[in-house]
BAPALO-869461 format. One record per residue (C-alpha): residue in three letters; x, y, z. Coordinates in Angstrom, 3 decimals, padded with zeros to 6 digits. Each point is the difference from the previous one (the first is absolute). Example, Ala and Ser with C-alpha at 12.3 -4.5 7.8 and 13.67 -1.06 7.14 Angstrom:
<recs>
REC  code         x         y         z
REC   ala   012.300  -004.500   007.800
REC   ser   001.370   003.440  -000.660
</recs>
This chain:
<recs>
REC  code         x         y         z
REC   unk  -002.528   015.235   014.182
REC   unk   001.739  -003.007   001.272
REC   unk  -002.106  -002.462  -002.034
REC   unk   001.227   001.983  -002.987
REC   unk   004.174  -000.057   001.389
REC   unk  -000.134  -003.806   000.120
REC   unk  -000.931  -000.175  -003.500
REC   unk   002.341   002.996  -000.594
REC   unk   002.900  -000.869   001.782
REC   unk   001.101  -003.607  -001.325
REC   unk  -001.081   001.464  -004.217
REC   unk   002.983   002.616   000.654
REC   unk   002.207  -002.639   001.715
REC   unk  -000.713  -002.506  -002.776
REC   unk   000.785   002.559  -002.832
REC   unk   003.174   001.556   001.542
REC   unk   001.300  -003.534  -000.037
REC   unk  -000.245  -000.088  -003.375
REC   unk   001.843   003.260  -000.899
REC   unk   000.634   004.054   002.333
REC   unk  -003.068   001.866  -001.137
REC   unk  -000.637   003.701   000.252
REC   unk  -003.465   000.887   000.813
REC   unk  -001.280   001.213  -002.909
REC   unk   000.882  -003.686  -001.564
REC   unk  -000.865  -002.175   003.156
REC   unk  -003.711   001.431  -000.355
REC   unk  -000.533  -000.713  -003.674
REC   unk   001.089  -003.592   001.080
REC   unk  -001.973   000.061   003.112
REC   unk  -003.165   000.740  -001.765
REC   unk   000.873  -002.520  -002.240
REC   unk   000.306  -002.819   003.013
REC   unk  -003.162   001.594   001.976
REC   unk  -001.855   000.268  -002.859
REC   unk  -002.387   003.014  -001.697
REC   unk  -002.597  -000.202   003.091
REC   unk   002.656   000.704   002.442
REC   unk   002.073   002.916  -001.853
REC   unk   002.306   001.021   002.295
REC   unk   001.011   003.971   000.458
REC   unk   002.964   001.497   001.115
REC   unk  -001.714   001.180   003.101
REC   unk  -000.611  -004.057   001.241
REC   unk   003.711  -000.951  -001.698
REC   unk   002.688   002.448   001.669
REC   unk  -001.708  -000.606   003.754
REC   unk   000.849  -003.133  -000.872
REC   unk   003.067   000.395  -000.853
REC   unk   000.920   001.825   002.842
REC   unk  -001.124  -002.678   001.805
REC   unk   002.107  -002.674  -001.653
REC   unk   003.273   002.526   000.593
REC   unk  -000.805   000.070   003.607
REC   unk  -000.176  -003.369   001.053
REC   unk   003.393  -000.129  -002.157
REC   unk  -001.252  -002.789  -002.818
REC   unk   000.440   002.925  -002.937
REC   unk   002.428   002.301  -000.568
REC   unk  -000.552   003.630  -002.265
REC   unk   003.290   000.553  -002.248
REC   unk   000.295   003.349  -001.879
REC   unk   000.404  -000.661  -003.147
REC   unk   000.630   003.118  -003.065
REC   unk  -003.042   000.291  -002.417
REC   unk   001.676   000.505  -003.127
REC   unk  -003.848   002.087  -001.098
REC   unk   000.517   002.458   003.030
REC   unk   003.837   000.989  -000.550
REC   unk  -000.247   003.228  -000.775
REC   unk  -001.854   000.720   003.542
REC   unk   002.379  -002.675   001.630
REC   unk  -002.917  -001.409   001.732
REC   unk   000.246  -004.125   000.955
REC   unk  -002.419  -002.838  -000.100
REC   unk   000.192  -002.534   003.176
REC   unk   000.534  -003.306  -001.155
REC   unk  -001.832  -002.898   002.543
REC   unk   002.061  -003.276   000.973
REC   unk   000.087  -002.544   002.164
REC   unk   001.806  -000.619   003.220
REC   unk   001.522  -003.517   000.777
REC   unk  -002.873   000.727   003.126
REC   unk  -002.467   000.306  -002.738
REC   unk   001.215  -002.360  -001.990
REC   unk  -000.263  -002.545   003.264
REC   unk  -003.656   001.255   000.931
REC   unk  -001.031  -000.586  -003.957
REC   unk   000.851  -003.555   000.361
REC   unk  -001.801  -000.205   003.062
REC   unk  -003.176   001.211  -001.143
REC   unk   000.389  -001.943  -003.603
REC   unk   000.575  -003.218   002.088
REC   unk  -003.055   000.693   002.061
REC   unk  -002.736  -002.198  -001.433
REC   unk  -003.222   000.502   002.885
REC   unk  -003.401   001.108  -000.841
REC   unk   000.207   003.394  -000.935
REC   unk   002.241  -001.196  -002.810
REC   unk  -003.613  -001.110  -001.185
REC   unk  -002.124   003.112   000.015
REC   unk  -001.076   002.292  -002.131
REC   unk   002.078   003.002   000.689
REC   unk   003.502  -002.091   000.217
REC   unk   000.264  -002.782  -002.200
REC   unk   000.037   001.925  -003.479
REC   unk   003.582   001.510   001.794
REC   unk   000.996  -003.215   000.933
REC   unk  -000.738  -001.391  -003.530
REC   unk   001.880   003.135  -001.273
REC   unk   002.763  -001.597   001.593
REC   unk  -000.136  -003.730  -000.438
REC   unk   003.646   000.300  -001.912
REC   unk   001.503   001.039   003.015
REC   unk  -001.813  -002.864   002.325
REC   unk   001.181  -003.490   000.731
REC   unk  -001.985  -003.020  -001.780
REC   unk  -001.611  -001.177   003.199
REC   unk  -001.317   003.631   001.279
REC   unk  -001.758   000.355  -003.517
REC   unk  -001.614  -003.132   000.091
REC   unk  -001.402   000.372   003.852
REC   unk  -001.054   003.752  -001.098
REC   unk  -001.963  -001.054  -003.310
REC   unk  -001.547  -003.000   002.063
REC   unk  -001.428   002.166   002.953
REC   unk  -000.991   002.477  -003.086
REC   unk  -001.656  -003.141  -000.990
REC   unk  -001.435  -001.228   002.513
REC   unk  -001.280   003.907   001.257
REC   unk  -002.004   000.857  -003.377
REC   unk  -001.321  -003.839  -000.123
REC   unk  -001.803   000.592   003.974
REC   unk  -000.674   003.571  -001.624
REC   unk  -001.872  -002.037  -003.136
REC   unk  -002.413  -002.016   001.882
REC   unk  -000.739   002.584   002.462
REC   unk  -000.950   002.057  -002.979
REC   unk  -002.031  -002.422  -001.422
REC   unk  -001.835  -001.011   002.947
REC   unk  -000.841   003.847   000.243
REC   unk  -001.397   000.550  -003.286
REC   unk  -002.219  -003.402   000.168
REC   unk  -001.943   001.656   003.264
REC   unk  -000.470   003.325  -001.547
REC   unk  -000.762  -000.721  -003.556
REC   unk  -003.655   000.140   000.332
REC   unk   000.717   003.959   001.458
REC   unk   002.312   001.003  -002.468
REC   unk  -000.653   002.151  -003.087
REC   unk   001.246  -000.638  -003.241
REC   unk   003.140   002.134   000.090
REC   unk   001.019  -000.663   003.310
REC   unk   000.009  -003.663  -000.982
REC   unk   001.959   000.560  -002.828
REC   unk   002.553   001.616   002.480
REC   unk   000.183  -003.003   002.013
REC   unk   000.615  -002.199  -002.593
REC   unk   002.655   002.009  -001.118
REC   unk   001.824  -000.356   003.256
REC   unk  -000.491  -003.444  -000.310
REC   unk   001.533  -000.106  -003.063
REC   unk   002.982   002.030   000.794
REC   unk   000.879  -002.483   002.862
REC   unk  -000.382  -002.955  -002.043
REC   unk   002.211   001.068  -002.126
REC   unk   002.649   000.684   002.492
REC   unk  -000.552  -003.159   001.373
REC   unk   000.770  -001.444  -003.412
REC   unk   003.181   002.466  -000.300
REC   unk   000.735  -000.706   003.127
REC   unk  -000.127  -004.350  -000.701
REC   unk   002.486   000.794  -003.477
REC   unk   002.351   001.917   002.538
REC   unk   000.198  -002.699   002.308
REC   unk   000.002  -003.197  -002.631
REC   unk   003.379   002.152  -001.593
REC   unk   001.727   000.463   003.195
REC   unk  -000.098  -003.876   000.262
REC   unk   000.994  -000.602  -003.379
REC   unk  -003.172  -001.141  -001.412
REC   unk  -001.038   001.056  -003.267
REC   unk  -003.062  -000.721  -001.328
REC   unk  -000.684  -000.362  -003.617
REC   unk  -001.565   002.750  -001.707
REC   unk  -001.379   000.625  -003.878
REC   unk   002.131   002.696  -001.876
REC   unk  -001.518   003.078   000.892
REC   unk  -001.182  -000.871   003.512
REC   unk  -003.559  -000.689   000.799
REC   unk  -000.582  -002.957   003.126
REC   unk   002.610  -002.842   000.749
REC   unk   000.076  -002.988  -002.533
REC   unk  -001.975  -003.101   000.917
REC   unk   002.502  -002.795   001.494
REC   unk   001.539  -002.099  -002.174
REC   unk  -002.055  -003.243   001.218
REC   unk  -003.089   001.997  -000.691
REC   unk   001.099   000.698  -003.329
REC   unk   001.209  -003.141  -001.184
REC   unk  -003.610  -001.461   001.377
REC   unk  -001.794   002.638  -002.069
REC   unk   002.125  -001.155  -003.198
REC   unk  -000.741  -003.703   000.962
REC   unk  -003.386   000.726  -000.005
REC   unk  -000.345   002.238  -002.655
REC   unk   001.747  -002.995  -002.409
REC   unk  -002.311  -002.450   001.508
REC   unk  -002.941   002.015  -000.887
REC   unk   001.857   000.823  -003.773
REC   unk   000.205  -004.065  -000.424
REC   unk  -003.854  -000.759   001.247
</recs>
């Protein structure tokens, strides 16, 4: 359960500091920041919650639901503390490697707004760098096993490989836009234009060839 609270934990810090939530919204937008494999339920959200209130970094406010009037009931409306406002920065400053993995860098991408220029880009290099060692260990995997694989579980494999690559390649735009570069593109996407030298070569030559 712990593995899931660190994940858990800095999402509902990160959205509170956007806006108070109640918990029926601050699910909808944590299942939204998780993501559909890791729908959360209110039985993993208001443990958490409590949690939060008891180390003092959130705050439950009563707050009138104008739906429930008639039986004067209240919905409890989730804030920060300046404690929890204090420990958020903390952990968004944090840039180590389990800023990298799996289960915690979608959250911390989730909340690259909130993070300073120079956390971002050490977080989407060590992503970088993580799923690149993860690449060739992959590959170097598949190339000793081919020869006992069937046809399906090949095609598995290669679409890991795939799905890394093009991480790796999400990953490399990420990073080139953090440092200002932008690289040319044709309308409507597709790969990265050929440099400029390149392109004024392949016009030299194609005029040459045009003249001969």
């Amino acid at each position: 359960m712990r593995g899931r609270h660190d994940v858990l934990e800095p999402a509902i810090l990160g959205l509170l500091a956007e806006s108070p939530m109640h918990g029926y919204e601050l699910r909808k937008r944590l299942n939204l920041v998780l993501g559909s494999f890791r729908a959360l339920s209110y039985g993993s959200l208001y443990p958490c919650l409590k949690g939060l209130a008891d180390r003092g970094w959130i705050v439950g406010v009563e707050a009138p639901d104008d739906r429930t009037v008639a039986s004067k009931r209240a919905r409890i409306v989730y804030q920060l503390t300046a404690e929890g406002k204090e420990h958020l920065q903390q952990v968004l400053s944090s840039s180590g490697p389990a800023a990298w993995e799996d289960e915690n860098f979608d959250v911390r991408f989730a909340f690259f707004a909130q993070t300073d220029a120079e956390t971002r880009m050490r977080i989407l290099e060590g992503r970088r760098i993580r799923l690149t060692e993860r690449l060739e260990t992959f590959r170097q995997s598949v190339a000793r096993t081919r020869e006992r694989m069937d046809e399906y579980t090949l095609e598995l494999q290669r679409h890991g490989l795939e799905q890394v690559e093009r991480e790796v390649r999400w990953l490399d735009d990420l990073i080139d836009n953090e440092r200002g570069v932008r690289r040319a593109r044709p309308e409507g996407g597709g790969r990265p234009a050929i440099a400029a030298d390149d392109a004024e070569g392949n016009t030299e030559a194609r005029n040459e060839k045009e003249r001969g």
